[in-house]
Structure formats: C-alpha cells, structure tokens
MIDOSE-1310 file (N, C-alpha, C; in nm, 2 decimals, decimal comma, always signed):
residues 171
xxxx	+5,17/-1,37/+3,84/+5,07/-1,27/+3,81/+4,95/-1,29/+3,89; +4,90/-1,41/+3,92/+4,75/-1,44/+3,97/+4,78/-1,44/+4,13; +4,90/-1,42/+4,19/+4,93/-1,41/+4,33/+4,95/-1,25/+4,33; +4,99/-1,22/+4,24/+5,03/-1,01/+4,20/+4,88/-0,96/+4,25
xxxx	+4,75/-1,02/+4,13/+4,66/-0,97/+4,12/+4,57/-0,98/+4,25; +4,63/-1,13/+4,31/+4,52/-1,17/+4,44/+4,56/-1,05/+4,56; +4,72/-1,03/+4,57/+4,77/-0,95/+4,67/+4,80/-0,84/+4,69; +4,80/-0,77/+4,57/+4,89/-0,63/+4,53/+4,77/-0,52/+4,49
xxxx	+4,81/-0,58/+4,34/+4,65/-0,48/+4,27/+4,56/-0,54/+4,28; +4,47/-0,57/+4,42/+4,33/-0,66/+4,40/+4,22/-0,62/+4,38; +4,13/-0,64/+4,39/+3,96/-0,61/+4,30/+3,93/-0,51/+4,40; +3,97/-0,52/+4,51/+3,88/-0,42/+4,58/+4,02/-0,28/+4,54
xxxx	+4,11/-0,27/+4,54/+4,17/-0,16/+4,51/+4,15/-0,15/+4,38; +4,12/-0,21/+4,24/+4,07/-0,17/+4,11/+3,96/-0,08/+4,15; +3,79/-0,19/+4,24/+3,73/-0,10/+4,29/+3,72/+0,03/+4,29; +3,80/+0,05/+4,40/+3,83/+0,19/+4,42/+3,89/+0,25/+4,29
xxxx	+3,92/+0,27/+4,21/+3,97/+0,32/+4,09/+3,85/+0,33/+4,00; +3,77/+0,22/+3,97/+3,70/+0,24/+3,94/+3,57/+0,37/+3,96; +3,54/+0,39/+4,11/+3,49/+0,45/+4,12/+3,50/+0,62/+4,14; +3,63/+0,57/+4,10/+3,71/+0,74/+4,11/+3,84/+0,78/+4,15
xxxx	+3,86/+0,67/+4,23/+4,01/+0,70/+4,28/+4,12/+0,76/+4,19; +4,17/+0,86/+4,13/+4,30/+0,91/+4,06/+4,37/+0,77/+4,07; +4,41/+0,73/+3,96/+4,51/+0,59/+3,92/+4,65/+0,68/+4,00; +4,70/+0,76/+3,98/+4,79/+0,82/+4,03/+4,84/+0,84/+4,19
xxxx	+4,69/+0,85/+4,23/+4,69/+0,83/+4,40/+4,69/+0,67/+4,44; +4,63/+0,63/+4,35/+4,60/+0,47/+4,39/+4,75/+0,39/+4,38; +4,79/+0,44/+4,29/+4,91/+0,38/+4,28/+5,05/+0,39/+4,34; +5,05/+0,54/+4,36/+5,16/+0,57/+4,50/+5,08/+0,52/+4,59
xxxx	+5,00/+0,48/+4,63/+4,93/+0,43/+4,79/+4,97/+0,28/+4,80; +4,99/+0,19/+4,66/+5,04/+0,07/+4,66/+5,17/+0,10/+4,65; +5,27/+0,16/+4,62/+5,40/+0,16/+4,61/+5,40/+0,19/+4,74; +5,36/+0,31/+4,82/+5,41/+0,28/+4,99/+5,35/+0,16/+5,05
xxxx	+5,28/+0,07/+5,04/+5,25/-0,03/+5,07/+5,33/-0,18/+5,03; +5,37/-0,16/+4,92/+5,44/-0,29/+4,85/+5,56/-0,25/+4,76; +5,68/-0,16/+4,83/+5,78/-0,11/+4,76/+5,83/-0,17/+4,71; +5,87/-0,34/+4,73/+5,91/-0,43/+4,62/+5,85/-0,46/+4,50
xxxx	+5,71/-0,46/+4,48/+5,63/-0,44/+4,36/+5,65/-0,36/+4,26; +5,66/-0,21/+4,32/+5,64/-0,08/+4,24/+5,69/-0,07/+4,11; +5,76/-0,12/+4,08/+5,74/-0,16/+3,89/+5,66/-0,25/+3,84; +5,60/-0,32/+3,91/+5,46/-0,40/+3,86/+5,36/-0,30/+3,86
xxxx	+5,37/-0,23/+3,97/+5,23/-0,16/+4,00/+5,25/-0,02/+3,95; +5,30/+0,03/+3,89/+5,35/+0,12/+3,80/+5,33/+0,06/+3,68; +5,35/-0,06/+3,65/+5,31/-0,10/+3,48/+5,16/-0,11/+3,45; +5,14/-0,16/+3,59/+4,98/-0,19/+3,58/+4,90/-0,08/+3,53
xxxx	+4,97/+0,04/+3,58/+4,84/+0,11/+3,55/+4,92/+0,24/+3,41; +5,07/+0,23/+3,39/+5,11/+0,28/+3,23/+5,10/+0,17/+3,12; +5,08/+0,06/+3,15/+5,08/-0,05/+3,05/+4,94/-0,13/+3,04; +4,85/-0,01/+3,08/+4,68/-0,06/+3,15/+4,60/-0,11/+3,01
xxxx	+4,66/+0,01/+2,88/+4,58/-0,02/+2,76/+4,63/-0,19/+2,70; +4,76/-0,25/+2,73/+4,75/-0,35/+2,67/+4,70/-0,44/+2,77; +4,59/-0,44/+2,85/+4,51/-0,55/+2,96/+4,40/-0,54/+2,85; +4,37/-0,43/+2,80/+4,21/-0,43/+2,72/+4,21/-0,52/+2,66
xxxx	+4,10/-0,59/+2,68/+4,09/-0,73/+2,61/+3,99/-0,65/+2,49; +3,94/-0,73/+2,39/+3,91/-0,71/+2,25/+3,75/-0,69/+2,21; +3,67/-0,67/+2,14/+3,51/-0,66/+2,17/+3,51/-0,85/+2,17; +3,38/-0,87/+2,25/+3,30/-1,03/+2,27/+3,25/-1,04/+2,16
xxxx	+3,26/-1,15/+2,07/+3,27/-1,16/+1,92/+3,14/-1,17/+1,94; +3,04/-1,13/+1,84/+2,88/-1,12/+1,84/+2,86/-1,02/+1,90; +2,86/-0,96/+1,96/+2,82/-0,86/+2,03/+2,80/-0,72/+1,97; +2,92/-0,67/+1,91/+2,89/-0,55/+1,83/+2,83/-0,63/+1,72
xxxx	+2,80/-0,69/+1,65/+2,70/-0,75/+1,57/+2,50/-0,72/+1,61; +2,51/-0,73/+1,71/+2,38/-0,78/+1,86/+2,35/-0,60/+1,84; +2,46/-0,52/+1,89/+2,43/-0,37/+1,92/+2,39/-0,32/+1,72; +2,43/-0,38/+1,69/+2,35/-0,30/+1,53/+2,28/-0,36/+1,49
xxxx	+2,22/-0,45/+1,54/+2,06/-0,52/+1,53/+2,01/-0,44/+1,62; +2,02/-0,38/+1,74/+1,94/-0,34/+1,81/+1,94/-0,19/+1,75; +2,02/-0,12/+1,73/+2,04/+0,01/+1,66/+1,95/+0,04/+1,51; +1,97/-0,08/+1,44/+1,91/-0,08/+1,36/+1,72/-0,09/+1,34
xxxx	+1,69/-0,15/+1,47/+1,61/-0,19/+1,49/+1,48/-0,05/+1,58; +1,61/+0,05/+1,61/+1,57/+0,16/+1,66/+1,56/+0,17/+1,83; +1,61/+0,04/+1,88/+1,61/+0,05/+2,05/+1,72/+0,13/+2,04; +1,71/+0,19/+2,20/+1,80/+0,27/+2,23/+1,92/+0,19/+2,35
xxxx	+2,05/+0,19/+2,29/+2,11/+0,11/+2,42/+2,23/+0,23/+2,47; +2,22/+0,19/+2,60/+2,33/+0,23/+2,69/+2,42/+0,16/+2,77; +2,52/+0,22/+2,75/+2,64/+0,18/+2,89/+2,65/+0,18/+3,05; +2,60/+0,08/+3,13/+2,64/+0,12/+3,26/+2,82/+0,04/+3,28
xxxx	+2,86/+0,18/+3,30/+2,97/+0,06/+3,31/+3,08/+0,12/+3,47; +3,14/-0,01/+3,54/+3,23/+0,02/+3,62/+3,38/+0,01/+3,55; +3,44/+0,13/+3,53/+3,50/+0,17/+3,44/+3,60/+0,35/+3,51; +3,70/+0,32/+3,51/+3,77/+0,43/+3,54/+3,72/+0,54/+3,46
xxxx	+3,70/+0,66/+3,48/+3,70/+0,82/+3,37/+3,86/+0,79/+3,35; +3,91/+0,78/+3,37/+4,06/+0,83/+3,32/+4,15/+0,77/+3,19; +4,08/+0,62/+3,24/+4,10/+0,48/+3,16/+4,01/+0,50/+3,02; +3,86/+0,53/+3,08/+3,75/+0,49/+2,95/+3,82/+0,58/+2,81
xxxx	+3,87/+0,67/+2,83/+3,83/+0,76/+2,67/+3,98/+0,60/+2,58; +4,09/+0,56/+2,65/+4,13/+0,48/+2,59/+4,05/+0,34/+2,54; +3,93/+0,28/+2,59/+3,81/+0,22/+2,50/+3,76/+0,27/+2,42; +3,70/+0,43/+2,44/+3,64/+0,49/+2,37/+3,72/+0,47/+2,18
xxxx	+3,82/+0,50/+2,21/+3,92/+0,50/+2,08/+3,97/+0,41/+2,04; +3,92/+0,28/+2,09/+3,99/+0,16/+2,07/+3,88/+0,04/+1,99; +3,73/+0,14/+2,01/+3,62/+0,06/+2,01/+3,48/+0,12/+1,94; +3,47/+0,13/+1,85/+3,44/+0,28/+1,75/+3,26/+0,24/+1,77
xxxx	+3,20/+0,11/+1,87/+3,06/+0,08/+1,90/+3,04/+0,18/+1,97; +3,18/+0,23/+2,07/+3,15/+0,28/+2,19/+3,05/+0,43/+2,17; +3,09/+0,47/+2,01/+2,99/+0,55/+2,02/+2,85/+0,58/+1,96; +2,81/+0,41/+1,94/+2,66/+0,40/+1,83/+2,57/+0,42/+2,01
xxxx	+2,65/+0,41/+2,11/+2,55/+0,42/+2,23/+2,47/+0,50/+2,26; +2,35/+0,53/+2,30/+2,28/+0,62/+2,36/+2,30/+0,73/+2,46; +2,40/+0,68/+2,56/+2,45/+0,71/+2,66/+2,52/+0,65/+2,73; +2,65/+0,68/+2,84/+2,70/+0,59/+2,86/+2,70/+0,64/+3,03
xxxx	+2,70/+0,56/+3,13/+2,73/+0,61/+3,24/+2,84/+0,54/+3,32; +2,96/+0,60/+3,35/+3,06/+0,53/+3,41/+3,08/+0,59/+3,59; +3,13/+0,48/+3,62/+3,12/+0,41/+3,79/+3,21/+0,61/+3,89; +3,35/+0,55/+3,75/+3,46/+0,66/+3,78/+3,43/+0,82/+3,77
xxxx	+3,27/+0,84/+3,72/+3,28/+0,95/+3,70/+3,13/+0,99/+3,78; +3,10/+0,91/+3,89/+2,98/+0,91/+3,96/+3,00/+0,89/+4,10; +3,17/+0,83/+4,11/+3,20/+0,76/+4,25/+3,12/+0,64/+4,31; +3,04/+0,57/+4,23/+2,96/+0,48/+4,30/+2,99/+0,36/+4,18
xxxx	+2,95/+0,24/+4,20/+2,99/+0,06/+4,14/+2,88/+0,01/+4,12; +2,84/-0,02/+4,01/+2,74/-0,20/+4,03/+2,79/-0,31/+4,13; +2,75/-0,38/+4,23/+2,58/-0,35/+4,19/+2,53/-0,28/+4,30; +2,58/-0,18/+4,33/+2,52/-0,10/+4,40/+2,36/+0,01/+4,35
xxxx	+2,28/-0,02/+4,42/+2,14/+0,02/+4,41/+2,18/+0,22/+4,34; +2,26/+0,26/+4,38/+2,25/+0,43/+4,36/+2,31/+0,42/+4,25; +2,36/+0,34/+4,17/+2,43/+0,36/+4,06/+2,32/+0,32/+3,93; +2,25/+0,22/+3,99/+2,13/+0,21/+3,85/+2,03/+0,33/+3,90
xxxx	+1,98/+0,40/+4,01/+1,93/+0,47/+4,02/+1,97/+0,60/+3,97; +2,09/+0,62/+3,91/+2,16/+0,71/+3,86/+2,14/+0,71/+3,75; +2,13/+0,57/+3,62/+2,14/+0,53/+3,50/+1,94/+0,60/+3,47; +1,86/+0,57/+3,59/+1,74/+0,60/+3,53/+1,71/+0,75/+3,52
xxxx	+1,77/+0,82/+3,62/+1,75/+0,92/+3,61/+1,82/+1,00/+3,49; +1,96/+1,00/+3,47/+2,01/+1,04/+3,39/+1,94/+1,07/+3,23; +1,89/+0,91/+3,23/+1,86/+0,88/+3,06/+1,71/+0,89/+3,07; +1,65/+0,90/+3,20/+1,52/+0,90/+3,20/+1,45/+0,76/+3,14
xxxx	+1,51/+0,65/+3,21/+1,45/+0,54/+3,22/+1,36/+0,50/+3,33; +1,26/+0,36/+3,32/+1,22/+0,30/+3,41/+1,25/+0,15/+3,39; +1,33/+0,12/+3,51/+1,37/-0,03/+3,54/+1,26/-0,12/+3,44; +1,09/-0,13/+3,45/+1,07/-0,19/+3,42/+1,03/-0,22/+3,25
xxxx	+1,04/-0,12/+3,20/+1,07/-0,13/+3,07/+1,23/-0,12/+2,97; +1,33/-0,16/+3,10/+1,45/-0,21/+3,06/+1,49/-0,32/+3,04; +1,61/-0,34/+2,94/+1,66/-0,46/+2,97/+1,81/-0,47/+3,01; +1,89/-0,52/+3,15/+1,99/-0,49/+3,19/+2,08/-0,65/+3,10
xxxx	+2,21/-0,59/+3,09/+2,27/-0,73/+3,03/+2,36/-0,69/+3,11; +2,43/-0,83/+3,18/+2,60/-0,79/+3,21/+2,60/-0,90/+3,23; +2,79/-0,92/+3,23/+2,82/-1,03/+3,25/+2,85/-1,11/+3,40; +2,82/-1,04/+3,50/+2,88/-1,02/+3,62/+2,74/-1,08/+3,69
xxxx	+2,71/-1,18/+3,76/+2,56/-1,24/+3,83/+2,53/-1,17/+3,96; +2,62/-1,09/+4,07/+2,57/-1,04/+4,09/+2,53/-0,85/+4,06; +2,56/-0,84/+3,96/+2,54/-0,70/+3,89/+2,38/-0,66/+3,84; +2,34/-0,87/+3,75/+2,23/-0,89/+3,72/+2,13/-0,87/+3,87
xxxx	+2,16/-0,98/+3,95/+2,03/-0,98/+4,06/+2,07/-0,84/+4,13; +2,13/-0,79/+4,14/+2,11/-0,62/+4,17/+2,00/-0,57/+4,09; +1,99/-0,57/+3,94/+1,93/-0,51/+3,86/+1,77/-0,57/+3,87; +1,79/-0,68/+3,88/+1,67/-0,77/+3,92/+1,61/-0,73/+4,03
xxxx	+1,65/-0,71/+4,14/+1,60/-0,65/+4,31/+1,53/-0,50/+4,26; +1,57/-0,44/+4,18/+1,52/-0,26/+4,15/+1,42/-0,30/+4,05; +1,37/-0,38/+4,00/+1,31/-0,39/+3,86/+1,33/-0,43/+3,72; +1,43/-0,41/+3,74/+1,50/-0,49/+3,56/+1,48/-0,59/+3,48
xxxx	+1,43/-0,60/+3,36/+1,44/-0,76/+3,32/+1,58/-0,78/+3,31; +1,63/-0,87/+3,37/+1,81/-0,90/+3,32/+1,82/-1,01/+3,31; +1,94/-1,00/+3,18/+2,01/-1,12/+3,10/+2,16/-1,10/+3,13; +2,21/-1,22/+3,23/+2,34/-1,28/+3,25/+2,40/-1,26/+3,16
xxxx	+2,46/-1,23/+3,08/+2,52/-1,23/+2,95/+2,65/-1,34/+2,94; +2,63/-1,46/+2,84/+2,75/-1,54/+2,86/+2,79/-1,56/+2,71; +2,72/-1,52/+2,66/+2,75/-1,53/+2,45/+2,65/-1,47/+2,42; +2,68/-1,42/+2,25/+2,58/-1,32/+2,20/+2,44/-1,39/+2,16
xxxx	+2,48/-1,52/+2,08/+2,38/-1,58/+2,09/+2,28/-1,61/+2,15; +2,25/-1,59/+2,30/+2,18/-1,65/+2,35/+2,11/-1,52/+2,39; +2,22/-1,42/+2,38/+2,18/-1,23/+2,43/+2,06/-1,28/+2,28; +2,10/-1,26/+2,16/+2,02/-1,24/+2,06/+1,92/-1,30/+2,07
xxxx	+1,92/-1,43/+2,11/+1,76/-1,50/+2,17/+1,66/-1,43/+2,24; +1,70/-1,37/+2,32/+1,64/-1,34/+2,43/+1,58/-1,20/+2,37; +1,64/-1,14/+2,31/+1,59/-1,01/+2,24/+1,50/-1,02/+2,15; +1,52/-1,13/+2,05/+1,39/-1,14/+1,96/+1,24/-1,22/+2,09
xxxx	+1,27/-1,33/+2,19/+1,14/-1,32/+2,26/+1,13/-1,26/+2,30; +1,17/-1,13/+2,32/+1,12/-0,99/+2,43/+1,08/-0,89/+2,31; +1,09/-0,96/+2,22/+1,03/-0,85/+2,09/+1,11/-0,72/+2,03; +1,27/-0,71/+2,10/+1,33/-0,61/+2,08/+1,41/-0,66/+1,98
xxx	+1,41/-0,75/+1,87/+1,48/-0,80/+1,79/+1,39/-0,84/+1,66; +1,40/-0,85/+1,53/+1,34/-0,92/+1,46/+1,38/-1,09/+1,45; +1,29/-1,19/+1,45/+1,38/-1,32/+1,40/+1,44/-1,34/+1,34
C-alpha cells in the first residue's frame, strides 16, 4: 500500500483532485499511466468513503464550546467538491460551521496565499483577528506569513488551552 501510495496515487496527484481535478479524469489519467494498477486505482477513488478516517476525539467537543460560546468557526479545507458532501453526511459538526470553504471548489490548496485570501474575503474576515488551526505545519506558517494567529493542531486539549488564553473559551 505505502509503495501504491508513494508511486501511483501520490500527494501531488490527490493534490490535484483536491483542487478540482474530476476524480474521473484523474483516474483514467492513472490507468493510462499504470495499467497494471487500475483496480487499485479504481478502488481508490469508488472505495474513497471507507479511507475517511473518524472525527479527532475532543474536537467536536472543542467546536461546541466554541459554538456555544458564540465564536464563529469555519472550514478551510483542501478537500475534493465531489468527495466532501460524503463527510458532510458522515459528520453532522460539519454543519454547526459558519462556513465552509473547500480547495476543490476554488481550484486553489493550502498553503497557498490565494486560498486564505479567498477564506477572508468570502466570510469577510481579517487575518488578524483570526485564529487558524490545522494540522498540517506548513499550512500553519502559511497562515502565519498573511497574519493569522495559528495553532498547529496536535490534540484537542492543547487546541482548548490555547482558546481559553486567547479568551475565546471560558476556563
């Protein structure tokens, strides 16, 4: 699988999917490329919903403290349009969000500068009265270079810390 994923379906062709590529195009483009695969790479993307891994335990916990609390949170996410509505339905936070802005339905990735500049305009934010979380380090110092306060995200616990010193949490 970890030789499949390093050679076949790799990050920079998810990438591209993410950003918009039709799974359908993407995927005949790997079958002419790696005919011996093409039932791997045909499962990869009809057998895509059992890759979703599960919510990060604390976390939807974290988003109804913040909900409750009256901040407004959003989704930046690099995330297929074609793929997402199957999280949407798998993940019932997905819709306590404010807004959600996906990679696949903008053509552009974190951490690319035009894609948070997309999230501010959209929702009518400013970098510096945000707080960016992700799990991804360089997604964070992206967010960091535009203005962002950002938190690496590695457990909720430590997300919840950081929101009660920033005052967006009660103790």
């Amino acid at each position: 699988m970890e030789e499949f994923l390093a050679t076949v379906c790799t990050r920079a062709w998810n990438d591209r999917v993410d950003r918009g590529l039709p799974f359908a195009e993407a995927v005949a483009e790997l079958v002419a490329r790696f005919p011996d695969a093409a039932e791997l790479i045909t499962a990869y993307h009809e057998r895509w919903p059992e890759m979703l891994r599960g919510e990060i335990d604390g976390t939807v916990a974290v988003l109804g403290e913040l909900r409750a609390a009256g901040v407004p949170v959003y989704a930046l996410s690099n995330w297929s349009a074609e793929t997402f509505p199957i999280g949407r339905e798998r993940f019932g936070f997905l819709a306590e969000l404010d807004g959600v802005l996906l990679s696949g339905e903008v053509g552009m990735a974190k951490p690319d500068p035009e894609i948070f500049e997309e999230l501010c305009a959209r929702f009518d934010l400013r970098p510096a009265d945000a707080l960016f979380v992700d799990d991804s380090l360089p997604n964070v110092e992206a967010a960091r270079q535009l203005g962002f306060r950002a938190h690496h995200f590695r457990e909720a616990a430590t997300l919840r810390r950081e929101l009660v010193a920033l005052g967006l949490l009660p103790t």
